[in-house]
LORO-87765 format. One record per residue (C-alpha): residue number from 1; residue in three letters; z negated, x negated, y negated. Coordinates in Angstrom, 3 decimals. Last residue first. Layout:
N
NUM ALA Z X Y $
...
END
This chain:
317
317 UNK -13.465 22.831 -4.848 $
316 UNK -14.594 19.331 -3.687 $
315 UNK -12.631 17.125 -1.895 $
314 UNK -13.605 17.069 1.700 $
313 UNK -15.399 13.227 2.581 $
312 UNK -12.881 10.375 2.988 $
311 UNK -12.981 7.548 5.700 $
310 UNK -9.187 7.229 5.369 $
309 UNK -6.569 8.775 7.852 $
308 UNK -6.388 12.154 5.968 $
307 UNK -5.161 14.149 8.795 $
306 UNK -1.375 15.371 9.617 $
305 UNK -0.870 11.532 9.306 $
304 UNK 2.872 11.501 7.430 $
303 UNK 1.316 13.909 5.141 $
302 UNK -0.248 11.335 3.730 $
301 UNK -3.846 12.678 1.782 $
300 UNK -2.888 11.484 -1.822 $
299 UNK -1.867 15.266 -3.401 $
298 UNK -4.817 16.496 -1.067 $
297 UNK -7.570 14.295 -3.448 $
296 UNK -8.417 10.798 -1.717 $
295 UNK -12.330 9.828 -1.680 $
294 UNK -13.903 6.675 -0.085 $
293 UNK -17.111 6.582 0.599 $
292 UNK -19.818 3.954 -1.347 $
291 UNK -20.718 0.730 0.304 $
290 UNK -18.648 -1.005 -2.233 $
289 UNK -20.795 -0.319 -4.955 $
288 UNK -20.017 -2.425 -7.969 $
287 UNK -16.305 -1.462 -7.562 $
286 UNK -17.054 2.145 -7.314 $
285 UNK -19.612 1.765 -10.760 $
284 UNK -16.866 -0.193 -12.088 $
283 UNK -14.084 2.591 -11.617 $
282 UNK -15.749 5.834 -12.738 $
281 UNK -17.472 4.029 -16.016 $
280 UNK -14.093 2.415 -16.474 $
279 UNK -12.480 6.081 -16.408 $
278 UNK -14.873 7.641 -18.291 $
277 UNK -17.432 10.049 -16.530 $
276 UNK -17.986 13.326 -16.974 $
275 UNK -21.737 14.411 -18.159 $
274 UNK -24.975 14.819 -17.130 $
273 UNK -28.068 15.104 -18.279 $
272 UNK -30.732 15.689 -15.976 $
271 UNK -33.882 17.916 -16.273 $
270 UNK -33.964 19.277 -12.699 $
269 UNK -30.741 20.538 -10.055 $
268 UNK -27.566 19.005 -10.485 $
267 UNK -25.115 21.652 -9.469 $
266 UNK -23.332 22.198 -5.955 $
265 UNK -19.925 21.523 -5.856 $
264 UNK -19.768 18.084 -4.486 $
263 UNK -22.126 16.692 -7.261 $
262 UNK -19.977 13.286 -6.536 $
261 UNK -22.686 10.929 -8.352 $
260 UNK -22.480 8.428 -10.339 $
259 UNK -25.879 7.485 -11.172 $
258 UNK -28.652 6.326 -14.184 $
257 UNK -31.997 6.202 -13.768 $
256 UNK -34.909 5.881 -16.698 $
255 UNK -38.576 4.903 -15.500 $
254 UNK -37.980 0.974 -16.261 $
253 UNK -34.267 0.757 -16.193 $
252 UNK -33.011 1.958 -12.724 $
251 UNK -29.519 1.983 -11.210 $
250 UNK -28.037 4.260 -8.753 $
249 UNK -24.213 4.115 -7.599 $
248 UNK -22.021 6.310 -5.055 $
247 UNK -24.501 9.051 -4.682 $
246 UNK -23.226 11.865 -2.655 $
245 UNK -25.019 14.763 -3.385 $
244 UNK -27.701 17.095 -1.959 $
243 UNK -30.513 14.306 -2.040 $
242 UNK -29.748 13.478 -6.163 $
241 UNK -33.229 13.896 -7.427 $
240 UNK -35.102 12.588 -4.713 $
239 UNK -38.426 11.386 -6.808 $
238 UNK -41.151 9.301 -5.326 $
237 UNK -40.338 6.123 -7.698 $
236 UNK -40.352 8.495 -10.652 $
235 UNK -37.607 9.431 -12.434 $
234 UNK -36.375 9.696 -15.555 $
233 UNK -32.808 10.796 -16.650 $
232 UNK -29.123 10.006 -16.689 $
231 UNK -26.507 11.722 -14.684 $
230 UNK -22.856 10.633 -14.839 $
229 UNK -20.765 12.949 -12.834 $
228 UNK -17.921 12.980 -10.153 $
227 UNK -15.433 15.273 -9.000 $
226 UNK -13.820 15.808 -12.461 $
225 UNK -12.975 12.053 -12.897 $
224 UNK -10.865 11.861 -9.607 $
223 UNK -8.930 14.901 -10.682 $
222 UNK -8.174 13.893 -13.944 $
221 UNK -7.388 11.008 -12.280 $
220 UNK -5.066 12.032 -9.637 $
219 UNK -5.080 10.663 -6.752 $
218 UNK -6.750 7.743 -4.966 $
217 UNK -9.614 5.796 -4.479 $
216 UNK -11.349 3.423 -1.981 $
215 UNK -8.311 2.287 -0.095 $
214 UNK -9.050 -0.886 1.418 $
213 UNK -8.539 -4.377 1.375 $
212 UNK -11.764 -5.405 -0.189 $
211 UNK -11.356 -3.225 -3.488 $
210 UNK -7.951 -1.176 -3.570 $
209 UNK -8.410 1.837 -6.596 $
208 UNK -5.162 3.794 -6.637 $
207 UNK -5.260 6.137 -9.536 $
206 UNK -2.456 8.850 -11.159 $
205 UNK -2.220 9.645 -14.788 $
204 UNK -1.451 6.177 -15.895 $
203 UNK -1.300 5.777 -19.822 $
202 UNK -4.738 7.156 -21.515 $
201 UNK -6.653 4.376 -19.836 $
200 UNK -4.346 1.510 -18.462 $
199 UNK -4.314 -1.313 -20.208 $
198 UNK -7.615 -1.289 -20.970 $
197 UNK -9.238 -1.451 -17.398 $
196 UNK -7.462 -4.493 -17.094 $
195 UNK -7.708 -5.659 -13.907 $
194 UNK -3.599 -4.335 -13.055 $
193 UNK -1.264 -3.450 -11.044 $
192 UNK 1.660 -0.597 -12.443 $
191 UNK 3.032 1.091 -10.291 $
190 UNK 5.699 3.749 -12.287 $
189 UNK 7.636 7.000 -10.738 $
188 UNK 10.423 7.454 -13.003 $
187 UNK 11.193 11.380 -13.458 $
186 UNK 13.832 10.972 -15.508 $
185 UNK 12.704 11.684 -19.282 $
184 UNK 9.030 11.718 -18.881 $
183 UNK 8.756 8.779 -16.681 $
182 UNK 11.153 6.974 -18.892 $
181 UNK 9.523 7.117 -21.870 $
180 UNK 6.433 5.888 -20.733 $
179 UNK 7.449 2.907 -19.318 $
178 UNK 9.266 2.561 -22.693 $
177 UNK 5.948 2.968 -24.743 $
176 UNK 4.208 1.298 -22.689 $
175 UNK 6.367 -1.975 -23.285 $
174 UNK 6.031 -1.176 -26.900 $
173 UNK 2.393 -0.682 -27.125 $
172 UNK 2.150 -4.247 -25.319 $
171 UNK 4.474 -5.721 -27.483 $
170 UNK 2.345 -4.719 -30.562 $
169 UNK -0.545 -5.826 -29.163 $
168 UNK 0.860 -9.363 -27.876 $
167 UNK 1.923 -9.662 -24.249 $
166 UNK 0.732 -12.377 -21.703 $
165 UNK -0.755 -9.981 -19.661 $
164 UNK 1.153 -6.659 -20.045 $
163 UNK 2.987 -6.855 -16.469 $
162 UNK 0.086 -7.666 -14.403 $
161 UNK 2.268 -6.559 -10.905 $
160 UNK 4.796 -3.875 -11.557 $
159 UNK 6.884 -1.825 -9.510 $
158 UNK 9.395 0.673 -10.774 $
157 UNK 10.545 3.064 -8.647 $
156 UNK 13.524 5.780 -9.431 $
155 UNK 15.353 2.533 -11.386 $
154 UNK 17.263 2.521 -14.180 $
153 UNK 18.879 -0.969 -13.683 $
152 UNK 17.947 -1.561 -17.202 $
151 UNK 14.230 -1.166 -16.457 $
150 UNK 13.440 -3.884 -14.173 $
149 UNK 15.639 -6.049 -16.416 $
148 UNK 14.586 -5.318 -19.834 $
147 UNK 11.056 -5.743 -18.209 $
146 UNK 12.094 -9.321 -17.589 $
145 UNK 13.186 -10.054 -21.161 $
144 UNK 9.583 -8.405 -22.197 $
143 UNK 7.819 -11.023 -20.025 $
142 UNK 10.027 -14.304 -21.162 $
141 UNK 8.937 -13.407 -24.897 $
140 UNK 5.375 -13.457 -23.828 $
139 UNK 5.429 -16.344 -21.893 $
138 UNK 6.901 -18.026 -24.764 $
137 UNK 10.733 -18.900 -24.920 $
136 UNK 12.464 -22.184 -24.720 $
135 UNK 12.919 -21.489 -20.589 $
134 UNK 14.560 -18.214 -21.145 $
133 UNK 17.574 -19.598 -23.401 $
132 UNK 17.950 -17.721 -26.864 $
131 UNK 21.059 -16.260 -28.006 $
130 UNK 20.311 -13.085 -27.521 $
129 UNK 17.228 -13.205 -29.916 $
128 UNK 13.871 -13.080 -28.600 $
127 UNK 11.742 -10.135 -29.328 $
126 UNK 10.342 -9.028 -33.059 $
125 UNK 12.242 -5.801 -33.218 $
124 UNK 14.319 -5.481 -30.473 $
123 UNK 14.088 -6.825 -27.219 $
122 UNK 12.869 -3.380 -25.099 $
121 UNK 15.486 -1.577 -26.511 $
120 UNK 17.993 -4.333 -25.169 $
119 UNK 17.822 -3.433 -21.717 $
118 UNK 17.465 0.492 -22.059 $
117 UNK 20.793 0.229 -24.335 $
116 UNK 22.488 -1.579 -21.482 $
115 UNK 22.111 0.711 -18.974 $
114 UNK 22.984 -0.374 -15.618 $
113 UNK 22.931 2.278 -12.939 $
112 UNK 26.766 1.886 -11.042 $
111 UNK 26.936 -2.142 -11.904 $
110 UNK 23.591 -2.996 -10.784 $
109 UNK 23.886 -6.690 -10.228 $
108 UNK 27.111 -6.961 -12.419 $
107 UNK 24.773 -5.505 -15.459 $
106 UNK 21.294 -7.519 -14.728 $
105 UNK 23.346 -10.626 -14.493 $
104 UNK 24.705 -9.462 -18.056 $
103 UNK 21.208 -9.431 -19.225 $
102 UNK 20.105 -12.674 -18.220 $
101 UNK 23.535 -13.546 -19.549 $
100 UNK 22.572 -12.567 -22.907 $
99 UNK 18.840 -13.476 -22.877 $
98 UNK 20.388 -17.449 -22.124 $
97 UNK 20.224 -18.561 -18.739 $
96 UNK 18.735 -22.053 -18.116 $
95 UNK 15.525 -20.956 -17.378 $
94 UNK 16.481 -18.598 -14.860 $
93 UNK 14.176 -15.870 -14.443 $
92 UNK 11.233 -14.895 -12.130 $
91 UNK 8.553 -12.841 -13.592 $
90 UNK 5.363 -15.359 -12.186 $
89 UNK 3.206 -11.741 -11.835 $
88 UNK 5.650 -9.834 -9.704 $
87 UNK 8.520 -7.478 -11.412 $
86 UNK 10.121 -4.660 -8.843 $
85 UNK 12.366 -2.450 -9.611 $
84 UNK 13.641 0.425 -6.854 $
83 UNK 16.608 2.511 -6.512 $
82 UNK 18.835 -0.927 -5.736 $
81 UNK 16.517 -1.227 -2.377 $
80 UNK 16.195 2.009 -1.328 $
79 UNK 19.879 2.466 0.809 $
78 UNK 19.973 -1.478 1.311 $
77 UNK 16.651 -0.881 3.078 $
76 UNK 13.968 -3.414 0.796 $
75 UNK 11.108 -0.882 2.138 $
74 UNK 12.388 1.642 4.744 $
73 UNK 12.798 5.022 3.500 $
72 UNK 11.183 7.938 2.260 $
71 UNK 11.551 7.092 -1.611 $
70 UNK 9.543 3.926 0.101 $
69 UNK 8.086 4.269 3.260 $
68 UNK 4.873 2.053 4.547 $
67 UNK 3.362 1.998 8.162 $
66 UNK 0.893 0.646 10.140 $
65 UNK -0.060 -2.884 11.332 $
64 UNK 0.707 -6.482 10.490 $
63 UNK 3.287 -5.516 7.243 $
62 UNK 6.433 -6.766 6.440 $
61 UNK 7.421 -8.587 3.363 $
60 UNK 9.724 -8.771 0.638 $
59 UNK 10.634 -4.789 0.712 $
58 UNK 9.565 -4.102 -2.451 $
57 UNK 6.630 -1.584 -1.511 $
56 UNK 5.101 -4.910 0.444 $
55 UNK 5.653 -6.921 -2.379 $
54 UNK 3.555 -4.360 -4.374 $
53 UNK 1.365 -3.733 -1.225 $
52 UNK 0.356 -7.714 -1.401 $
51 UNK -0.090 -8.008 -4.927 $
50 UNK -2.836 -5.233 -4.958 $
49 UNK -4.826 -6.589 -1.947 $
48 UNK -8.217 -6.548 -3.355 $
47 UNK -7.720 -10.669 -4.300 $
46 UNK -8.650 -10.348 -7.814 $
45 UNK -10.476 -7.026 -8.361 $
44 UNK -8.774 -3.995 -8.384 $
43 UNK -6.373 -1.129 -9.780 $
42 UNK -3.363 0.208 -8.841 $
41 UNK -2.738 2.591 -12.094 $
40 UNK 0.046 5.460 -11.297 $
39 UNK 2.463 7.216 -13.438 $
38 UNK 3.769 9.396 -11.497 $
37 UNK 7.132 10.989 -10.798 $
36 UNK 7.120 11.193 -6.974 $
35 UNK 3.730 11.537 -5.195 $
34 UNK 2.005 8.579 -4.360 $
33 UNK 0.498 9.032 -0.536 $
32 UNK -2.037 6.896 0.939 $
31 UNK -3.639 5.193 4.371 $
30 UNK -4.697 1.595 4.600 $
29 UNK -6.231 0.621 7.223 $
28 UNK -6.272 -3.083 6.209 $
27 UNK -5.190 -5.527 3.335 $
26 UNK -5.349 -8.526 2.962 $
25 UNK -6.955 -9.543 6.428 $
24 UNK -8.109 -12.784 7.572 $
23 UNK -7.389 -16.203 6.669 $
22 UNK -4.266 -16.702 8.139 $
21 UNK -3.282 -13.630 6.629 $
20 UNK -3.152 -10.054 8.006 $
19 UNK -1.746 -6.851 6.278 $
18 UNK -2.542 -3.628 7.226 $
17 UNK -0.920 -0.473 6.527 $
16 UNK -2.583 2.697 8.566 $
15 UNK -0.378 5.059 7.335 $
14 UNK 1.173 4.793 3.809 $
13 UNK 3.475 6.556 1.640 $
12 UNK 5.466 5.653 -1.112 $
11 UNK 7.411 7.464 -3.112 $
10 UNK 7.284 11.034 -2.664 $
9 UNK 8.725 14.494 -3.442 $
8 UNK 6.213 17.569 -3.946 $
7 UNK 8.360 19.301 -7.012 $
6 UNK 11.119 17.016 -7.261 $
5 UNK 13.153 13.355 -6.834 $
4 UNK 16.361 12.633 -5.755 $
3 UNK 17.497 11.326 -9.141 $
2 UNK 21.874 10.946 -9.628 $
1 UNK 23.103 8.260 -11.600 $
END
């Protein structure tokens, strides 16, 4: 099978995507690239919008507004659609299939990309035997059978929504593992949806926060951590400490305040410790203050837009 991606590829892209329910909007405005080859964590609370884009990215839906390519096509076009895996949160199988056929579905489905020894790697040692049917196993079992799947069609995309939720530890570390594994070894550009904050640290090295509908955060994380700062110090009720940067949360404990700031390039002026922040420390404090500006880094501007399209201030040198 032959990879199209490279140095400053992509695979997905969005302009203005908006998505409206009966109820009102899922998502709106939103505006992102994902480079090719990523790892990437979509991250927020329940409802932010993250199931929507996934089944957006997989071509089972179309959107209100804007645009979204995939691998620089349309979503679910018959040219993107067999270079793309896509497992939703109910992981769809036939129950009356046994592992074997499951897997030999899997085969005549792809029959130009399927790997079999991908499949079954993620089965061995403790999963369900061949034999098995899919509706007599646990939800655990059924999960790894249908990331055998998404993977043995070797995908260049592989979407996933909540895919380590019903696994065990050591499934879990063997799923990532895999996922890991093959965005090393071909370039496999991973989505992987999830609340967990767990999950994902140390794994994903690309961030797509969605809180409310919209784009709060994006790019890289090392990135993303590095233009912000955890200061902690005391202040009086009179003080300004933090006028020259952008605050994105502020809490006080007695005389003691803590923030997350984005120092913007310009240092922290006055007895203040800082220090980086962790990833969860960097992605509750966002999701705690939703009044807080958006910030993409240049690898997540679109280049579709000529402009980054979301309400993001300059990323800091």
């Amino acid at each position: 099978m032959n990879f199209t991606f490279g140095p400053g590829l992509t695979a997905l892209e969005a302009v203005g995507l908006g998505v409206r329910h009966r109820r009102g909007w899922a998502l709106r405005d939103c505006s992102f690239r994902l480079p090719a080859g990523r790892v990437c964590a979509l991250v927020g609370p329940n409802g932010a919008g993250k199931s929507t884009l996934l089944s957006l990215a997989a071509g089972l839906r179309r959107p209100t507004e804007g645009s979204l390519t995939v691998l620089g096509g349309r979503p679910g076009d018959e040219r993107v659609r067999p270079r793309v895996a896509y497992l939703s949160q109910d992981k769809p199988l036939f129950p009356r299939f046994t592992v074997a056929e499951t897997l030999r579905v899997g085969r005549e489905l792809n029959p130009a990309s399927w790997d079999q020894a991908t499949a079954e790697a993620l089965l061995t040692d403790g999963g369900p035997s061949m034999g098995a049917r899919v509706g007599d196993l646990s939800g655990g079992q059924r999960t790894r059978v249908a990331l055998a799947l998404a993977l043995g069609k070797q995908p260049e995309l592989v979407l996933l929504d909540e895919p380590m939720a019903d696994l065990d530890p050591l499934s879990r570390h063997r799923t990532t593992t895999a996922l890991m594994t093959a965005a090393a070894e071909r370039s496999v550009t991973v989505v992987m949806a999830s609340h967990v904050l767990a999950e994902l640290d140390g794994i994903c090295d690309y961030l797509l926060l969605v809180a409310d509908g919209r784009v709060r955060l994006a790019g890289e994380v090392e990135d993303l951590l590095a233009a912000h700062a955890v200061v902690v110090g005391r202040c009086e009720d009179s003080d300004a400490p933090f006028a020259a940067h952008t605050v994105v949360e502020a809490r006080r404990t007695g005389r003691q305040l803590t923030a997350l700031i984005r120092p913007d390039g310009r240092p922290v002026r006055g007895s203040w410790r800082t220090a980086e922040p962790s990833l969860e420390e960097l992605l509750l404090a966002h999701l705690r203050a939703p009044g807080a500006p958006a910030l993409l880094t240049p690898s997540a501007e679109p280049r579709g837009a000529g402009r980054a399209l979301s309400p993001a201030p300059p990323f800091p040198n």
